[in-house]
C-alpha angles and dihedrals in degrees: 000000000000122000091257093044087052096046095050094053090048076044105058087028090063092041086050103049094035095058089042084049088058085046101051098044088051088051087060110028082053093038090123096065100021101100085064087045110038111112101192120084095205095055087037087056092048094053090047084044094056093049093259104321133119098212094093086046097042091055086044095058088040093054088048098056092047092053093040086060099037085057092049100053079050099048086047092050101053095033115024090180090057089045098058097052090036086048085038091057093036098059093035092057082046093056090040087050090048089053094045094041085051098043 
């Protein structure tokens, strides 16, 4: 992996955690309103699930930012092309999360 290949996965991996990090600690600074303001029906159904708390939906979101990542140093590694839109989307949906998360 070149230098710039190398900086533009660290690149989209930090932008990636970072913005799952705010996301995480605002699931569970607001978890005592987030079942009225959660938008998402998967992670609704995991806090009803769970009897009301956001523990269960908390490890779920966790284990999906660690795969997604995990999938994206391995798509990177076999196809460098596909990496580099899939890393490209993937940060670009992060920063548009983060906005709409802070606004």
């Amino acid at each position: 992996m070149s230098a710039r290949e190398n900086t533009f996965f660290w690149l989209v991996f930090t932008i990636v955690l970072s913005v799952s990090t705010v996301d995480l600690y605002l699931l569970i600074r607001f978890q005592n309103v987030i079942a009225e303001e959660e938008k998402n029906i998967v992670g609704l159904w995991l806090i009803h699930l769970d009897s009301g708390s956001t523990a269960l939906f908390s490890a779920v979101k966790m284990f999906g930012t660690c795969l997604s990542l995990m999938l994206l140093k391995k798509i990177f590694l076999a196809h460098r092309r596909i990496g580099y839109i899939v890393g490209s989307l993937m940060a670009t949906f992060q920063i548009c999360l983060i906005i709409y998360l802070l606004s």
